[in-house]
C-alpha positions as CSV (number, residue, x, y, z in Angstrom):
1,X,-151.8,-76.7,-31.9
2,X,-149.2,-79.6,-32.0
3,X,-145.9,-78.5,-34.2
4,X,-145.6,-79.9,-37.3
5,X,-142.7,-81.8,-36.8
6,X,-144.6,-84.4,-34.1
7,X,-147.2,-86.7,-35.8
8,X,-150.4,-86.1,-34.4
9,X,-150.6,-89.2,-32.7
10,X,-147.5,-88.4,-30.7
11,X,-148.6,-85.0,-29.6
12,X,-151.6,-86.5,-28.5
13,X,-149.6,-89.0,-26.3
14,X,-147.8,-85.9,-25.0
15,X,-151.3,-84.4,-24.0
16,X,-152.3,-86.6,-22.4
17,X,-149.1,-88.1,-20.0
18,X,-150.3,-87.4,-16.4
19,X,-147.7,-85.2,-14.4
20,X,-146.9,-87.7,-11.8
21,X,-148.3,-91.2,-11.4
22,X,-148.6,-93.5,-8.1
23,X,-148.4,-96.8,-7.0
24,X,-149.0,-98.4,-4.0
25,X,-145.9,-97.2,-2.4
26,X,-144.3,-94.6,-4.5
27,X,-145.1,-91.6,-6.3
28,X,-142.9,-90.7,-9.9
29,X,-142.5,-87.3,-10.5
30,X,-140.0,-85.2,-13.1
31,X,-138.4,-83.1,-10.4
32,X,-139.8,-83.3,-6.7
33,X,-142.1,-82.2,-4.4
34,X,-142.5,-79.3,-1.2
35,X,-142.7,-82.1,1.0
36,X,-144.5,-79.6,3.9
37,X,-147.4,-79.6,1.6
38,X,-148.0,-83.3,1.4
39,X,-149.3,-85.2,-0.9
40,X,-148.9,-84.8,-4.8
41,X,-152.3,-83.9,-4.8
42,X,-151.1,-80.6,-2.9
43,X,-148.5,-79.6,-5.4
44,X,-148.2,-77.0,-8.1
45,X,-147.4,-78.2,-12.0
46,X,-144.4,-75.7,-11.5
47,X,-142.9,-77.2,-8.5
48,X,-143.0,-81.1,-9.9
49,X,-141.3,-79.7,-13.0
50,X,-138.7,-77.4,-11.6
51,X,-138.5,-78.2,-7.8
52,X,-134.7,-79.0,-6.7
53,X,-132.9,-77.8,-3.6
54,X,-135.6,-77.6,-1.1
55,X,-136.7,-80.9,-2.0
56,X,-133.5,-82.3,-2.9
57,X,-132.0,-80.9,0.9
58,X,-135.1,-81.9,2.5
59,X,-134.9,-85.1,4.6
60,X,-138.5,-85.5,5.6
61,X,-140.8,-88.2,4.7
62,X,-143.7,-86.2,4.1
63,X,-145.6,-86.9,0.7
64,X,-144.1,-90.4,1.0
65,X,-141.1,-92.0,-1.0
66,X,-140.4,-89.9,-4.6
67,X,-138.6,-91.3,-7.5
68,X,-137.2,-88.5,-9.7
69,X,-134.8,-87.2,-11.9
70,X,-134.3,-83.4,-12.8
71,X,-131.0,-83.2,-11.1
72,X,-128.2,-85.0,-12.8
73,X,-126.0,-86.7,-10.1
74,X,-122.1,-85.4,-10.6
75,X,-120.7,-88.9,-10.6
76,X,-123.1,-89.6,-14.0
77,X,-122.8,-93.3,-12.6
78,X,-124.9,-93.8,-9.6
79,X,-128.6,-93.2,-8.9
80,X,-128.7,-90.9,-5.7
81,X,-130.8,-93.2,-3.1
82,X,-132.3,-91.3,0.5
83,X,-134.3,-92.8,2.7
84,X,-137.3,-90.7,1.4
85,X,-136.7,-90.5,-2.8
86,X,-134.4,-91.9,-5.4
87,X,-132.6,-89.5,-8.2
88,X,-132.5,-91.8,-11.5
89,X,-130.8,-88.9,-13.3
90,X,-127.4,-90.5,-14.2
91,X,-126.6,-87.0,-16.9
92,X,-127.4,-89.1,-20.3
93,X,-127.6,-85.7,-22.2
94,X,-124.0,-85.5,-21.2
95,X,-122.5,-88.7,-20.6
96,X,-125.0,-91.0,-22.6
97,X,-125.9,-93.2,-19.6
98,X,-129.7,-94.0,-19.5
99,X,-130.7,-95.3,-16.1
100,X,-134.0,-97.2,-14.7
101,X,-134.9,-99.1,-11.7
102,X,-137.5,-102.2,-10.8
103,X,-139.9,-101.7,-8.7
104,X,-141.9,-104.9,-7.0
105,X,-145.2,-104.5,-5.0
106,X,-143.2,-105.1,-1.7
107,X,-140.3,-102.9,-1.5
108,X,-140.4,-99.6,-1.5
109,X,-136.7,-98.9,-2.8
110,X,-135.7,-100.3,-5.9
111,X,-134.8,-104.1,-6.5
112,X,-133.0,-103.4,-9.3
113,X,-131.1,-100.3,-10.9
114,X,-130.7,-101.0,-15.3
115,X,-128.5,-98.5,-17.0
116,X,-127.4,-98.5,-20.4
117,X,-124.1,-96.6,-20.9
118,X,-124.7,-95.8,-24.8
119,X,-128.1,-94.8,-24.9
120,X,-128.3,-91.8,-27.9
121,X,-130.1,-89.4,-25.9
């Protein structure tokens, strides 16, 4: 049953959000992934929730390119960019900087990085 403070609406929104999504070339996911499993597909609710040093540490390419957040990078200015996943967790909670990227149907990085620095989060 959906708490009385969130219109009903709303809590239905919250029901139904997918986990992860996928594009083309990317999968977006709150944490991470076990890359050795593979795909998304292969991965436990817990682990893309909670995931972070095994995925963060791993270098691999397996379950493709990942853009995440979970992990708020120290600097609190600049997404974290690997080869194999982007960390858009710039620490708003703490510093108040919301950050996003652009994604086109060619690249598989971002071609853009947005951040507002006074977002009320």
């Amino acid at each position: 049953r959906a708490p009385s403070v969130i219109p009903r609406p709303h809590w239905k929104v919250f029901k139904d959000t997918k986990i992860y999504t996928r594009d083309g070339l990317r999968t977006y996911v709150q944490a991470g992934i076990y890359r050795n499993l593979g795909a998304i597909e292969n991965q436990s609710e817990r682990v893309m929730l909670w995931v972070r040093n095994k995925f963060l540490l791993d270098p691999s390419d397996g379950g493709g390119y990942i853009v995440h957040g979970h992990t708020p990078m120290e600097n609190g200015v600049i997404p974290m960019q690997k080869p194999n996943r982007i960390n858009l967790d710039t620490g708003c909670v703490v510093n108040g900087r919301l950050t996003a990227a652009v994604f086109n149907d060619e690249d598989i990085e971002p071609i853009m990085i947005l951040q507002d620095k006074h977002w009320p989060c």
